[in-house]
Each structure stands twice: as C-alpha cells, then as structure tokens.
N, C-alpha and C positions, 0 to 999 in steps of 0.2 A: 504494500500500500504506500504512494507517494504521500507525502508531505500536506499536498493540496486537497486530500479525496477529503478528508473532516468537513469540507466544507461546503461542499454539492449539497446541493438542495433534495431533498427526498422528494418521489414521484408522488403524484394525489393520488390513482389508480392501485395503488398496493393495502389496504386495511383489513380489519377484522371488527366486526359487534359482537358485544357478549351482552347479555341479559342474565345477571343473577349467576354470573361466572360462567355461563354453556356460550359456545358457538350460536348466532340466532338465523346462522343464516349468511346468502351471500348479496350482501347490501351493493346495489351499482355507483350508488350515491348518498350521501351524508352530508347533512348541510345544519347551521344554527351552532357551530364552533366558535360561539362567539362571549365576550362577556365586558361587561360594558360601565366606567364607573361613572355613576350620573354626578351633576354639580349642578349647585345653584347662584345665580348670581347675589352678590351684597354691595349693597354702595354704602360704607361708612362714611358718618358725618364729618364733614369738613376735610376729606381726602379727595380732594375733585380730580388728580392724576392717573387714577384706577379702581379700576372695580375687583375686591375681592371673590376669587368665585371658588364654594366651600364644598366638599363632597356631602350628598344627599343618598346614597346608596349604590348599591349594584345590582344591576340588572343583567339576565341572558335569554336570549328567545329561546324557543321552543325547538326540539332536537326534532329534523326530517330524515325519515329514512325511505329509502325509495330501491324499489329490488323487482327483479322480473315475478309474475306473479305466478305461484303453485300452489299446488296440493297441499303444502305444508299449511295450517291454518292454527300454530300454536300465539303468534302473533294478535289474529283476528279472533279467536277465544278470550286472549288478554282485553280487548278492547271492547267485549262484550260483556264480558264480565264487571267491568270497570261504568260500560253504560246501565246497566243493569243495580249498579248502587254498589257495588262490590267494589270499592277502590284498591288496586293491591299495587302498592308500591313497589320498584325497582331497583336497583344501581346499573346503569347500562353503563359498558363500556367503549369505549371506540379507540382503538391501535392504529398508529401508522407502523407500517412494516419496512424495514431495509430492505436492498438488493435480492438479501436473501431469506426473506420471509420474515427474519426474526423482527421482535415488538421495538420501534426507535422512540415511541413518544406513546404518550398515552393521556385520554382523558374521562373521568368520572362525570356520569352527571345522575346525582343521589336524588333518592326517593323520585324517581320517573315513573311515569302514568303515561298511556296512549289519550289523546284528546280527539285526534281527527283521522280518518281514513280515507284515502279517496283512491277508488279502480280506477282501471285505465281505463282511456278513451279508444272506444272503436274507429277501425276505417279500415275499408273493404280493398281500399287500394294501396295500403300500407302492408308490409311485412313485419313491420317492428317486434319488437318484444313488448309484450302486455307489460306495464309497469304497476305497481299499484304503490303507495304514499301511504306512510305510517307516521304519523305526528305526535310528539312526547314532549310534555310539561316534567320539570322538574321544579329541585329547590337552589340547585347551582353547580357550576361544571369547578372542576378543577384537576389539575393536572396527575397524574396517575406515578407515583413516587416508587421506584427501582424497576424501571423500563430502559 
C-alpha cells in the first residue's frame, strides 16, 4: 500500500443494513445520513457589530431505505405492526465497506421505527427493477465506534 491510498475517498455503492444486529437485506440506496445543529439568532443590547447566534438543538431527518422489491416481507411486517399500535423500536445500522468488503465507517440510528412505505411505480414500457421505499424515524444517528 502507497503512502497516498489513506486517502481515497470510499465508493457510495459498497454498504451493508443491519436491523437489531441481522443483515436486512440488500439496500440499492440509503439516504437521511445526515444530522444537523440548529441555532438561533440573538441580538444583544447595545452590540450593534453582530449578532450572536446560540445553539437551539439537533436535528436528523428521517432514515430512506430503498431496495428492489421481494418476497422477503420481514420489513413490511415491521411497518404493520408499528401501524397497527405496536410501536417496536430498533437500532438500524448502516456500514460503509472498503475495497474489500470489510466495515470502514459506521453509523447508528437508535430507537428506529418505519413511518412510511411506498411500492414502486409501474410502466409497461420500463424494464426496471421494482423498487419499493422504506422510511424510519429515529431518536438520532451517530457514529458507530471500533469500525
């Protein structure tokens, strides 16, 4: 290994989901990586130079997961379950993997719940792969420690 390889950027194409520590599947995309520290502005008196602006919370949207659509219906159980009154909490994981498979970064997002579902869209003149969209509220992501 050269010198410079530390430093390459890892592909977005290589990850793994885990749900409650199991493989859930093979996700084509993953989206809502994100997490966000809100602030508020202050204008204190007699400082007319600047405006202080003071942290107010953190925020992170809602975790999308998007995967061709099968048989497997452990997913769409969880979501019916959860509509059904039965809220049952989660820890989903999500890995990005190096060159060679192994786990390079990792992130939690604790007490996860499915909020929204959505099938694919038909078209007769399409070949595609059916997709379907799995949507998860959590309490907040953070980074996945000895990956």
């Amino acid at each position: 290994m050269s010198a410079g390889d530390g430093a390459r950027p890892y592909l977005n194409f290589r990850f793994v989901v885990e749900v409650d520590s199991l493989v859930a599947g093979g996700f084509t995309e993953v989206s809502g990586l994100e997490r966000e520290v809100e602030t508020e502005a202050y204008d204190e008196g007699g400082v007319n130079d600047h405006t202080h602006t003071l942290r107010s919370g953190v925020t992170s949207p809602n975790l999308v997961l998007r995967r061709g659509l099968t048989d497997a219906d452990t997913l769409w159980n969880w979501l019916q379950r959860v509509a059904d009154g039965d809220v049952e909490r989660k820890t989903v994981l999500v890995f990005l993997q190096d060159a060679t498979g192994e786990a390079a970064r990792g992130w939690a997002f604790r007490e996860a719940y499915p909020v929204r579902w959505a099938g694919p869209a038909f078209a007769a003149e399409s070949g595609d792969v059916a997709i379907e969209t799995l949507e998860l509220t959590h309490t907040g992501v953070s980074t996945v420690d000895g990956v």
